[in-house]
C-alpha positions as CSV (number, residue, x, y, z in Angstrom):
1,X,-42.1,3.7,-104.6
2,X,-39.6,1.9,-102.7
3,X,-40.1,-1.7,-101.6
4,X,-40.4,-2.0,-97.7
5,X,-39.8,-5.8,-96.8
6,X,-42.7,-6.8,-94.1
7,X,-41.5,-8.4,-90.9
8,X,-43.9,-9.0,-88.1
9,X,-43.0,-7.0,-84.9
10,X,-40.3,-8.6,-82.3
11,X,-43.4,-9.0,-79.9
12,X,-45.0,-11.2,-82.4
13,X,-41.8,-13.3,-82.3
14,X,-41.9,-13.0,-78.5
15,X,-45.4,-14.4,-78.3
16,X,-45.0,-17.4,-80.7
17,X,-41.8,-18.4,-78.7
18,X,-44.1,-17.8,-75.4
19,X,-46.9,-19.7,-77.1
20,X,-44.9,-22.6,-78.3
21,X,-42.9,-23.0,-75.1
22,X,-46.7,-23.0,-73.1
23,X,-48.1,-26.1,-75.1
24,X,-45.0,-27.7,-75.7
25,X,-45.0,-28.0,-71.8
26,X,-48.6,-28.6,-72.0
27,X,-48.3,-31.5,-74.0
28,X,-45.0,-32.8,-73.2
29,X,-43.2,-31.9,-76.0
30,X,-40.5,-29.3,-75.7
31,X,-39.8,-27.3,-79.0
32,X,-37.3,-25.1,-79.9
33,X,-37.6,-22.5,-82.6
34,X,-35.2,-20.7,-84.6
35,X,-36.6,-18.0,-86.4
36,X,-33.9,-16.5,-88.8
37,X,-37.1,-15.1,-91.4
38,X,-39.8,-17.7,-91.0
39,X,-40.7,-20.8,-89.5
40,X,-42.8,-23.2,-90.4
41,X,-46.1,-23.5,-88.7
42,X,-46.8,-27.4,-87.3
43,X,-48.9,-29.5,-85.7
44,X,-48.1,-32.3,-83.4
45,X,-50.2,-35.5,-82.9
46,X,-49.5,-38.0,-80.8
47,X,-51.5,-41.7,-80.9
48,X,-51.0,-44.7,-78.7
49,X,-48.5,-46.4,-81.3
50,X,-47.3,-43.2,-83.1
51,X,-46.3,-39.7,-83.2
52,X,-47.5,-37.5,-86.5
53,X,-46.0,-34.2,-87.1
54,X,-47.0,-32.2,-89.6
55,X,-45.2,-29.3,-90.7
56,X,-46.7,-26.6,-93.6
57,X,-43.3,-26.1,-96.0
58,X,-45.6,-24.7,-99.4
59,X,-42.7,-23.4,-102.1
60,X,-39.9,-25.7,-101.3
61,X,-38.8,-28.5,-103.3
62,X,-38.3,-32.3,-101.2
63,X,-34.6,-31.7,-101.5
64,X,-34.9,-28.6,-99.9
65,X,-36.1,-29.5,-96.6
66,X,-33.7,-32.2,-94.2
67,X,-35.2,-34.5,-91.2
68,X,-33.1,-36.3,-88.8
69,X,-33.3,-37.9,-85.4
70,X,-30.8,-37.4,-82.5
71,X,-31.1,-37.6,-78.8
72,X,-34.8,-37.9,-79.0
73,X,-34.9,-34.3,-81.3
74,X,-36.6,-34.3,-84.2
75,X,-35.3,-31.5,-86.5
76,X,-36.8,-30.2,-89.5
77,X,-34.9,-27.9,-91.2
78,X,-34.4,-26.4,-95.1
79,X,-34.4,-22.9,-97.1
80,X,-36.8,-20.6,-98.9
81,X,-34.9,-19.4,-101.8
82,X,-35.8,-15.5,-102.4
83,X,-37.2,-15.1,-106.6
84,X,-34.8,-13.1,-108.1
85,X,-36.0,-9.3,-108.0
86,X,-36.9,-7.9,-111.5
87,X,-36.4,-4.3,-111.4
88,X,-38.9,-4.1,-114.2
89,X,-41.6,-4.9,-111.8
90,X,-43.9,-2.8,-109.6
91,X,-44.2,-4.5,-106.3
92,X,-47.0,-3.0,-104.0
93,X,-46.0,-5.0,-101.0
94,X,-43.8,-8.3,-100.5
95,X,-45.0,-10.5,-97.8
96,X,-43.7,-14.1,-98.6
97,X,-40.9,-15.2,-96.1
98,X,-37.6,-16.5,-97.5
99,X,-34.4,-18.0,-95.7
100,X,-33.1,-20.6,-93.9
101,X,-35.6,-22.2,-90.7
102,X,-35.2,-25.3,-88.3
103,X,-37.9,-26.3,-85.8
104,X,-36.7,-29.1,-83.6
105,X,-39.1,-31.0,-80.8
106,X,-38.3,-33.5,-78.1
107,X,-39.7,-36.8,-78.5
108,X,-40.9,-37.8,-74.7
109,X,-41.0,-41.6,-75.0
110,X,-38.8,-44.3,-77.1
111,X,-39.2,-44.6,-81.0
112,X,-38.5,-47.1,-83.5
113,X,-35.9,-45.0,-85.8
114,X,-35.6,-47.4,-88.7
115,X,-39.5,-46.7,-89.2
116,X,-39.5,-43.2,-89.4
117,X,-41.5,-42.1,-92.7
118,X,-41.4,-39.1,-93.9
119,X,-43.8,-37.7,-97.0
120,X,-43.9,-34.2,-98.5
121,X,-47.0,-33.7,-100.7
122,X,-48.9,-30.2,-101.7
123,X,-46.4,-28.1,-99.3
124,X,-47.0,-30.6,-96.2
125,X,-44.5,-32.3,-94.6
126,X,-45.7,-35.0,-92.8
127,X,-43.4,-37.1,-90.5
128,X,-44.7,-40.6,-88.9
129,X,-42.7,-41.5,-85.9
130,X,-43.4,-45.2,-84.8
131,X,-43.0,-45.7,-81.1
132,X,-40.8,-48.4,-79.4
133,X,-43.0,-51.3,-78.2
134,X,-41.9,-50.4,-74.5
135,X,-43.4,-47.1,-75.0
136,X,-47.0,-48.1,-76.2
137,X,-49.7,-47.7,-73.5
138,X,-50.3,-51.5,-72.4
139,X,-53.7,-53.0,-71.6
140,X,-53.9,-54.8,-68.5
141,X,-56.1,-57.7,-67.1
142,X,-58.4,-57.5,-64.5
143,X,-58.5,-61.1,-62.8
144,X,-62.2,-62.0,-61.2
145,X,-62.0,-63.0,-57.5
């Protein structure tokens, strides 16, 4: 039996691009996806005082995966190492994705990038973007008359 690699269709790909460039618009946030093998799916949460992006990275170790900042881009980016292939073993199917990714997403207000805190724990990534004090959502007085 030989082993076939699984790769989900091009219109798969299509549709995730379509899909990510729909709520990215949706909710402000462009993205930009690369998809070499795989990307990592994430979720995008945005607070009055913070943005929280959460990416699911299971397999990698911390140094693996790289997070910077530039131009109001947040990049995530890293590789899946491929286990070495024992030609002793029977493989029915191999599904696990392997290679290099990077998902980047446009910021849309001012951040505080000296606070940026990133936190990988049980394959989640979690990044916690402060925002700038100009860029919180400001209360404003109603005066009686």
């Amino acid at each position: 039996m030989n082993i076939v690699k699984w790769h989900p269709g091009k219109d798969v790909v299509n549709l995730r691009t379509e899909l990510d460039k729909v709520f990215g618009d949706l909710f402000g946030l462009s993205t930009d996806t690369t998809f070499d093998s795989w990307a990592p799916a994430v979720d995008i949460e945005e607070t009055g005082n913070e943005f929280i992006v959460k990416a699911e990275i299971p397999g990698l170790k911390q140094e693996d995966i790289k997070v910077t900042l530039k131009n109001d881009t947040l990049t995530i980016s890293g590789e899946k190492q491929q286990e070495k292939e024992d030609k002793h073993k029977n493989y029915h199917r191999i599904e696990r994705s392997y290679g290099s990714f990077n998902r980047s997403f446009y910021l849309p207000s001012k951040v505080v990038e000296e606070k940026i805190k990133a936190t990988y724990k049980n394959g989640v990534l979690e990044v916690v973007i402060p925002k700038s004090e100009e860029a919180k959502p400001k209360e404003i007085a109603i005066d009686v008359k």
